[in-house]
C-alpha positions in Angstrom: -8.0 0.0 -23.7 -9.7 1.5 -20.4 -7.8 0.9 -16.9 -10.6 -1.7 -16.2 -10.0 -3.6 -19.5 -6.1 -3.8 -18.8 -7.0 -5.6 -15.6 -8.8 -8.0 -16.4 -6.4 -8.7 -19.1 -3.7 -9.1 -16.7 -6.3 -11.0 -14.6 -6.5 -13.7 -17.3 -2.6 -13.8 -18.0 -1.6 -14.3 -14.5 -3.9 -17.0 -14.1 -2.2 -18.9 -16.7 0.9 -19.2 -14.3 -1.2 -21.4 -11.8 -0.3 -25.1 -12.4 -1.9 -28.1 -11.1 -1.3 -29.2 -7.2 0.0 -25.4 -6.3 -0.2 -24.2 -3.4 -1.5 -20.4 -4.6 -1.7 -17.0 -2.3 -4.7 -14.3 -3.6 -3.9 -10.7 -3.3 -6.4 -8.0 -2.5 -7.1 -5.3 -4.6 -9.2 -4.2 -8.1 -6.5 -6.2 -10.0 -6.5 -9.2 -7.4 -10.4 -9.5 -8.0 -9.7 -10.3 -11.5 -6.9 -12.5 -11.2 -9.0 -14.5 -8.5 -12.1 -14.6 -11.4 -10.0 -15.9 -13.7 -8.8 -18.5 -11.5 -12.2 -19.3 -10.4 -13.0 -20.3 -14.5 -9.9 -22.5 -14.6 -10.7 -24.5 -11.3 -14.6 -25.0 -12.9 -12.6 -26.3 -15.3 -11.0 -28.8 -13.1 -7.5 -27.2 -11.9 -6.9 -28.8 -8.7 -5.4 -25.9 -6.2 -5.2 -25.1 -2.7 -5.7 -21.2 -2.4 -4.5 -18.4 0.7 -6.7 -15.0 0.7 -4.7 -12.2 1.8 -7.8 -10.4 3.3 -11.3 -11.6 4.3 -12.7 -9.6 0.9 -10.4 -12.2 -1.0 -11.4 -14.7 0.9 -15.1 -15.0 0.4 -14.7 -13.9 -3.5 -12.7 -17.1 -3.6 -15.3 -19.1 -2.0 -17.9 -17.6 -3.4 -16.4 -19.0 -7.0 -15.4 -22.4 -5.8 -11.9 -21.9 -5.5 -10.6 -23.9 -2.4 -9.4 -21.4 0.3 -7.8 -22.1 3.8 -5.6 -20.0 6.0 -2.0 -19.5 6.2 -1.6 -22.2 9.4 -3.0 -24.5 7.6 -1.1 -24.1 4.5 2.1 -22.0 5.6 3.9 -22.6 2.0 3.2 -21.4 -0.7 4.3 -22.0 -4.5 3.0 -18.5 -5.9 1.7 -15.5 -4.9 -0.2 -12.9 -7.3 -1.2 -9.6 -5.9 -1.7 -6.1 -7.9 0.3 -3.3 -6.9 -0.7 1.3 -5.9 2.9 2.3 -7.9 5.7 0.2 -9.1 9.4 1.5 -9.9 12.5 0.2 -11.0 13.8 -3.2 -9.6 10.2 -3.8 -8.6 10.1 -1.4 -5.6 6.5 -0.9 -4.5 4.0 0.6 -2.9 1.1 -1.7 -1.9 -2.2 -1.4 0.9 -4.0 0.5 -0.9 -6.6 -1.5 -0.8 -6.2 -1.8 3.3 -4.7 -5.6 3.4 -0.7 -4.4 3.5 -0.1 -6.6 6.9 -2.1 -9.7 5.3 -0.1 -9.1 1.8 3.1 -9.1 3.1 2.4 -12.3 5.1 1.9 -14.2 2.2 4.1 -12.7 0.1 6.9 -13.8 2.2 5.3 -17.5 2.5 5.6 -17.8 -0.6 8.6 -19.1 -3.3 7.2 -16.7 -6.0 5.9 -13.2 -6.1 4.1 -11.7 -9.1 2.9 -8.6 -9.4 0.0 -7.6 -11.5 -0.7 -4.3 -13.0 -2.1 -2.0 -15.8 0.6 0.4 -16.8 -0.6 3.4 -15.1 0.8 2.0 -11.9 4.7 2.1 -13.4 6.7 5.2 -11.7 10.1 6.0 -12.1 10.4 6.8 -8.2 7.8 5.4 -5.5 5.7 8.6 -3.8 3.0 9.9 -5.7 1.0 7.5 -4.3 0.3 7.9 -0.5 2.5 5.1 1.5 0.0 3.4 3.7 1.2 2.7 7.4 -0.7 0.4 9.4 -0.8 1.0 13.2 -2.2 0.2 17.0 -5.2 2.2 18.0 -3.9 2.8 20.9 -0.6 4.3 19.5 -1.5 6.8 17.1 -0.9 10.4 18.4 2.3 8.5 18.6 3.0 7.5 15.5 1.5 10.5 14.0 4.2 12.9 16.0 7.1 9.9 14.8 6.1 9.9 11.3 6.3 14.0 11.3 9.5 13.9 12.8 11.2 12.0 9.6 8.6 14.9 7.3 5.7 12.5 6.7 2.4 13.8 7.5 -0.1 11.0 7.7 -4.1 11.0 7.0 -6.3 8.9 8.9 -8.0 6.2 6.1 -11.7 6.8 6.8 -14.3 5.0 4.6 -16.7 5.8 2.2 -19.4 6.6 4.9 -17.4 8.9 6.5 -16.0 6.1 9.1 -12.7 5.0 10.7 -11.3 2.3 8.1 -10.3 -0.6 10.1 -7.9 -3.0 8.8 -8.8 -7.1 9.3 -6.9 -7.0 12.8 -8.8 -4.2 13.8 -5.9 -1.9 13.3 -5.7 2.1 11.6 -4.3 2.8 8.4 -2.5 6.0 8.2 -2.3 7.6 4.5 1.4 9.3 3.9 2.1 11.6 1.3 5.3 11.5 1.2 6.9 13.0 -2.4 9.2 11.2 -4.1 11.2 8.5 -2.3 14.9 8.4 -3.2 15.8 6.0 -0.9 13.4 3.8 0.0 14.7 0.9 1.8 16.3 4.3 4.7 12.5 5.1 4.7 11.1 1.6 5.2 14.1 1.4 8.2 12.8 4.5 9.4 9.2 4.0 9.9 9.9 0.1 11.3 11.9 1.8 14.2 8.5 3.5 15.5 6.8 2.0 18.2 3.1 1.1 17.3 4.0 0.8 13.5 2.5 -2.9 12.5 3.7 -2.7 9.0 4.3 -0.3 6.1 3.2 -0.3 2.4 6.7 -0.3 1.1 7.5 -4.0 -0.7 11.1 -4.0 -1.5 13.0 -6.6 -2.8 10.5 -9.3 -2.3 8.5 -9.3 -6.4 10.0 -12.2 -8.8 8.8 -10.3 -11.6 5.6 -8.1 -12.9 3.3 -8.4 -15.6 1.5 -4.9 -16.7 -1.0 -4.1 -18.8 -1.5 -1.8 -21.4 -2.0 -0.8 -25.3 -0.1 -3.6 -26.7 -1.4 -6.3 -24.8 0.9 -7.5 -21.2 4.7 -7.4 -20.9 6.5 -8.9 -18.2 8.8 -6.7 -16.0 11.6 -7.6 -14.4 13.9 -6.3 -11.6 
């Protein structure tokens, strides 16, 4: 089974968690977009749901497939929310934004009852850190934060674009790219990085996943902390 295979599969099987009437948050991410195309089949087949995108991208995919989709004032609880995942470890620790939405995910995340991670297995670590931790942060404060984050030994990359340009998040924030090694204490590190002045959020999602569902050779297992 290729990685693109094992997401859609996990696509399809996280979809079948969407029940009538629910209110429903949409990650961002390869995995999301598969999730949120198999949810577009079951509303053409007459679900009735009311949907939150956790990033513009998400947004208009939803749209664009008939799903309903509002935002988050409008519809500030939510029964489930499905979102893929960069690295996930042991009692669901993980590492999320890589696909630049971090602020927008953990929003709806926290808004709403449920949180379910979906993944192919490639993403399950036994310590969060091989993946770079994204940061998001203020223009304005960067040197800043860049001097901070070396302070506690994380060097951070600016998140540039295909084309070579600054990646700007949906609030018109940077993104700052971490490599950080493995992370034996993550919820110090998270503490750490939150203290810095011009820090909007960090890709570290602890404690906050009801369960996972990966992907792999024998079809998808559910995961749980």
């Amino acid at each position: 089974m290729t990685q693109d295979e094992a997401k859609k599969l996990v696509g399809l099987r996280a979809a079948e968690f969407v029940e009538e009437g629910m209110a429903v948050g949409l990650g961002t991410g390869t995995t999301s977009v598969q999730f949120i195309h198999a949810l577009g089949e079951r509303v053409r087949g007459g679900l009735k749901i009311s949907c939150v995108a956790s990033s513009e991208s998400s947004h208009k995919l939803a749209a664009s497939l008939g799903i309903p989709v509002t935002t988050l004032p409008e519809l500030p609880e939510l029964d489930l929310y499905i979102d893929g995942a960069d690295e996930v470890a042991p009692g669901l620790a993980l590492i999320k934004g890589g696909g630049g939405a971090l602020l927008r995910e953990k929003i709806v995340a926290s808004a709403a009852k449920k949180f379910i991670v979906v993944a192919d297995s490639t993403k399950i670590v036994e310590h969060l850190g091989r993946f770079p931790l994204p940061i998001e942060v203020i223009q304005m404060a960067m040197p800043l934060v860049v001097r901070k984050l070396a302070a506690i030994g994380l060097e951070g990359k600016l998140r540039h674009t295909k084309e070579g340009n600054i990646r700007m998040t949906d609030e018109g924030n940077y993104i700052l790219d971490c490599a950080c090694g493995e992370i034996p204490d993550p919820e110090r590190l998270a503490a750490q990085i939150r203290s810095i002045v011009g820090v909007v959020e960090h890709g570290l999602f602890l404690n906050m996943a009801a369960f996972a569902l990966i992907a792999g050779e024998d079809g998808v297992r559910e995961l749980h902390p």
